[in-house]
Every structure is written in structure tokens, then in C-alpha cells.
N, CA and C atoms as an extended XYZ file, in Angstrom:
195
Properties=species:S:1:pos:R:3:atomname:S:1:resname:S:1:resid:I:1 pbc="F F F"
N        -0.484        0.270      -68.217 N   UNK     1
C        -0.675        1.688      -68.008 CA  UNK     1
C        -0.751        2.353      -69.373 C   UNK     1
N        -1.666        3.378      -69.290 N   UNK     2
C        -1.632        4.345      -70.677 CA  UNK     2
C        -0.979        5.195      -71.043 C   UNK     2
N        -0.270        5.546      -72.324 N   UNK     3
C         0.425        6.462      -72.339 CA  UNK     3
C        -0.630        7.728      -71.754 C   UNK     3
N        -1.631        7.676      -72.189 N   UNK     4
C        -2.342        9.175      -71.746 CA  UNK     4
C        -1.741        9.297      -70.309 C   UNK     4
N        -1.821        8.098      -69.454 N   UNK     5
C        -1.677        8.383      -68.282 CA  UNK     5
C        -0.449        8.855      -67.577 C   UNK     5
N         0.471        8.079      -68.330 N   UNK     6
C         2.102        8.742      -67.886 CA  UNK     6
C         2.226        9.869      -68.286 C   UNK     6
N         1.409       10.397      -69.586 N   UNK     7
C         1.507       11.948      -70.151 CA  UNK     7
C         1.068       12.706      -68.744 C   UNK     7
N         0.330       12.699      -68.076 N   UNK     8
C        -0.297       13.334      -67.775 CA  UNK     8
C         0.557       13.339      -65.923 C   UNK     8
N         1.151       12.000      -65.832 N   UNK     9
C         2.500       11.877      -64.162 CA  UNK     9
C         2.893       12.912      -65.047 C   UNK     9
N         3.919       13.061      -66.523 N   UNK    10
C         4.939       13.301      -66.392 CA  UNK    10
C         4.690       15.395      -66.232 C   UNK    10
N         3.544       15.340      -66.528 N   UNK    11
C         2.802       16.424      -66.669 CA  UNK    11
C         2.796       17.264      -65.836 C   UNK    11
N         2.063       16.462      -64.570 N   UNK    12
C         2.448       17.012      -63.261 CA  UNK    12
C         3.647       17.196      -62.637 C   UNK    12
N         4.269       16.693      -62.680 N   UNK    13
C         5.946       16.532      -61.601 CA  UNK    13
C         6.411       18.149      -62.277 C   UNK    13
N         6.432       18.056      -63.773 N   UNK    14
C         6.751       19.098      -64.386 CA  UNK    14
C         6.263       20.510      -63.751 C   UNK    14
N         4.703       20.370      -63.657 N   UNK    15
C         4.595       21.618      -63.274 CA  UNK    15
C         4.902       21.519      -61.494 C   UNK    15
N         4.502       20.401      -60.980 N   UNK    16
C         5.297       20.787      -59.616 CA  UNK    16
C         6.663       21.327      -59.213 C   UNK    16
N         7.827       20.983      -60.460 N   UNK    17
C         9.359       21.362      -60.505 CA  UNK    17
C         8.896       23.271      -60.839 C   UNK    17
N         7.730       23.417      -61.452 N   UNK    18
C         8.159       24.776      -61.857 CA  UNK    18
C         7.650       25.548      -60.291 C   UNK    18
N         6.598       25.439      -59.624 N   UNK    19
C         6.291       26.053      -58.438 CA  UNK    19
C         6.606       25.728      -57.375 C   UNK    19
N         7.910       24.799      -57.238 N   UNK    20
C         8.541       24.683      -56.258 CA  UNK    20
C        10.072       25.420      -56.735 C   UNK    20
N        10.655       25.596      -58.313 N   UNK    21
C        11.292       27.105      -58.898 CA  UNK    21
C        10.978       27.497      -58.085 C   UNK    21
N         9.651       28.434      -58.473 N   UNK    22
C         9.266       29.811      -58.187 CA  UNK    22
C         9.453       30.283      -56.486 C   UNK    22
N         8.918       29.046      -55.903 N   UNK    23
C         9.372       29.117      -54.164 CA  UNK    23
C        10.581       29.141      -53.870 C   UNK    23
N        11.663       28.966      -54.936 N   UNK    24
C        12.943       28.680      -54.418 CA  UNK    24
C        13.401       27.160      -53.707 C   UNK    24
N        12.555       26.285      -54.094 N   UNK    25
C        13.189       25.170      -53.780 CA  UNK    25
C        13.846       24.529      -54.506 C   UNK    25
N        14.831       25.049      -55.049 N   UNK    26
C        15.375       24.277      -56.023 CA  UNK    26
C        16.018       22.585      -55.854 C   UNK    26
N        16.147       22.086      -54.758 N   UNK    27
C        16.689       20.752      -55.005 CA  UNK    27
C        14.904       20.357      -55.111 C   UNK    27
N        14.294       20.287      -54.506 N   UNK    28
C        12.929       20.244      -54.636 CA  UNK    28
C        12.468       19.332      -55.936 C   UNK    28
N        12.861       21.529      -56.774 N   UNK    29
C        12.390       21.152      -58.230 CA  UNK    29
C        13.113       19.895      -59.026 C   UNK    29
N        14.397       19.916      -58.538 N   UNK    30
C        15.431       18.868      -59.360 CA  UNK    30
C        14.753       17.839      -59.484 C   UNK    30
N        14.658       17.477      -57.951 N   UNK    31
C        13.918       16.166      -57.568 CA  UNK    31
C        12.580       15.697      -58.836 C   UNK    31
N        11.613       16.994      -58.905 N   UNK    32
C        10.148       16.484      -59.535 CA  UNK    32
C        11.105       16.520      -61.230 C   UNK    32
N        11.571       17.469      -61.551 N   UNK    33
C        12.426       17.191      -62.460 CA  UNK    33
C        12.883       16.035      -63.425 C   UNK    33
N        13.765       15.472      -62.648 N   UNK    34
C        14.818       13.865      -62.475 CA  UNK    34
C        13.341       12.890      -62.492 C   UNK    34
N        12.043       12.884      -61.387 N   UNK    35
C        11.096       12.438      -61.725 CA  UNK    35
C        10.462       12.020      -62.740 C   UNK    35
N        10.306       13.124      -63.449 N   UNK    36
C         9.200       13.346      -65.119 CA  UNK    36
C        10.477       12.689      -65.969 C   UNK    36
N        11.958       13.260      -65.873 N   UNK    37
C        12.326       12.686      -67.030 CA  UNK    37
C        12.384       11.462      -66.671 C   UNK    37
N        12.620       10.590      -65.754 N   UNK    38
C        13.068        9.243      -65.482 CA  UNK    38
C        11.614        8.651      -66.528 C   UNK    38
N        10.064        9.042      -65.855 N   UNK    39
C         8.991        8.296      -66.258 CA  UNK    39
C         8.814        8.460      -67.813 C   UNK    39
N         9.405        9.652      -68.324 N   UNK    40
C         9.499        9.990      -69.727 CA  UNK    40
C        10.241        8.688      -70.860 C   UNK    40
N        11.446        8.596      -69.792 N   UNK    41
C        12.295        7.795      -70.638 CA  UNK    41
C        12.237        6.515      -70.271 C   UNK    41
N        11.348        6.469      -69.631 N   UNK    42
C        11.063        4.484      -69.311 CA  UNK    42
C         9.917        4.469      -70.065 C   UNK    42
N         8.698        5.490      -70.694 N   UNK    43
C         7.668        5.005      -70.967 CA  UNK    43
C         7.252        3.870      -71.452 C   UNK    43
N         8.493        3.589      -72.774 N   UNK    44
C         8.290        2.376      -73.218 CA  UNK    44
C         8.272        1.271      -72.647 C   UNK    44
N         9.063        1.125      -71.602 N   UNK    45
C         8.809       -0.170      -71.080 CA  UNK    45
C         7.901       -0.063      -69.697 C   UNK    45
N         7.566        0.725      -69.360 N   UNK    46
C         6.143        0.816      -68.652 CA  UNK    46
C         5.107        0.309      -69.339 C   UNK    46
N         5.094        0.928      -70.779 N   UNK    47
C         3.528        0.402      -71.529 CA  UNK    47
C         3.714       -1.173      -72.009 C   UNK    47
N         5.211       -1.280      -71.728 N   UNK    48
C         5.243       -2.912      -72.432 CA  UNK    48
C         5.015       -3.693      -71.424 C   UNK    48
N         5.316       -3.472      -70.169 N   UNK    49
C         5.073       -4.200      -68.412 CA  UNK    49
C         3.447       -4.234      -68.428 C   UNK    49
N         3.164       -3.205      -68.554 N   UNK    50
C         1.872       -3.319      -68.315 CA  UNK    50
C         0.831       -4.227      -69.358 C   UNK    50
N         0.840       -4.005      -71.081 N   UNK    51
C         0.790       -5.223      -72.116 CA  UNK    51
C         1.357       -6.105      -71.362 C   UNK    51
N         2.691       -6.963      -71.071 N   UNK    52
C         2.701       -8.085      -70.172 CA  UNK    52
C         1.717       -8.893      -69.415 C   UNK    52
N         1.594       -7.923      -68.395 N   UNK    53
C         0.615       -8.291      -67.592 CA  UNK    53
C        -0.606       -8.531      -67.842 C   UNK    53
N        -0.985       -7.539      -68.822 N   UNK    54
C        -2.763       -7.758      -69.124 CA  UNK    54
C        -2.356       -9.055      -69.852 C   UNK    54
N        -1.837       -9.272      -70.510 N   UNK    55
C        -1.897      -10.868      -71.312 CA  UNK    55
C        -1.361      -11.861      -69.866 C   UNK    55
N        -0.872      -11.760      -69.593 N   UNK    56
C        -0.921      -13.019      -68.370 CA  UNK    56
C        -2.366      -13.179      -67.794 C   UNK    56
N        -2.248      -12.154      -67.419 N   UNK    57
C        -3.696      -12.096      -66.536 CA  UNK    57
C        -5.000      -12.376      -67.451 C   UNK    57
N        -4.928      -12.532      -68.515 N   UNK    58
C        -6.240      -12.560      -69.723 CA  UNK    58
C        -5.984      -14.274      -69.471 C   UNK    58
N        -4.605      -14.543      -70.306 N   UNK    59
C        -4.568      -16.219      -70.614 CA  UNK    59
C        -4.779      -16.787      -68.852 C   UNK    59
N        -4.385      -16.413      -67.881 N   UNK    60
C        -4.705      -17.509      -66.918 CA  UNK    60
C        -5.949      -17.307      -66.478 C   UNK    60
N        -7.008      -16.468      -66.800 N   UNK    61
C        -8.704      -16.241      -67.113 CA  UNK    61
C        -8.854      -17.266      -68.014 C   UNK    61
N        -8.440      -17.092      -69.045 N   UNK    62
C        -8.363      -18.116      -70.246 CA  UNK    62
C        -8.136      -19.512      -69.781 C   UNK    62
N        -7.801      -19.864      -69.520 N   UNK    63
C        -7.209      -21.366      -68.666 CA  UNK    63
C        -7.960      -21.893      -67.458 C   UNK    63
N        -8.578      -20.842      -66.746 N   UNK    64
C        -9.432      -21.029      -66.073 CA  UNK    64
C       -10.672      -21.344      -66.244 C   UNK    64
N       -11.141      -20.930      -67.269 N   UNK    65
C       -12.666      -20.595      -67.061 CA  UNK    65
C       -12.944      -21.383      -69.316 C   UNK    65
């Protein structure tokens, strides 16, 4: 996965926590909240899972073919 791409989860949840604020849903917002930061603070090992994988998946192409 790309960082652009988690920029852009963590991006959203964010603004979903703010217009579910504004509605007054506040456990709601917590929720998208607790969301963005969780994906914020794993990024690193999201982008390293995902490097993982593309190299598995390259070398057993590799091995195959």
C-alpha cells in the first residue's frame, strides 16, 4: 500500500469525525477519530506488509517462470 494512499484513509475518517462533530455524533466522531489515528500510527508497518508481499509475490513469479 502507498503512503499517498493511507494519506488520503487517514484523510477521510478525519473529515468524517469532523461532520459527524458537527451532527452531534460524537461517539461517532471518536470512532472515525481512534480510526485515522490507529492507520496513522501503523503506517509504517502497513507500507512494510505490503513491501513484504510484493517481494514474495515477485520471487515466486521469479521461480516460476
Amino acid at each position: 500500500m502507498k503512503q499517498e494512499r493511507l494519506n488520503q484513509i487517514i484523510e477521510l475518517y478525519r473529515h468524517r469525525a469532523k461532520a459527524a462533530r458537527e451532527a452531534s455524533l460524537l461517539d461517532k466522531a471518536r470512532e472515525m477519530d481512534d480510526f485515522a489515528d490507529f492507520v496513522e500510527n501503523n503506517s509504517g508497518s502497513f507500507l512494510d506488509d505490503a513491501y513484504s508481499k510484493e517481494s514474495e509475490l515477485w520471487e515466486e513469479y521469479e521461480n516460476n517462470y
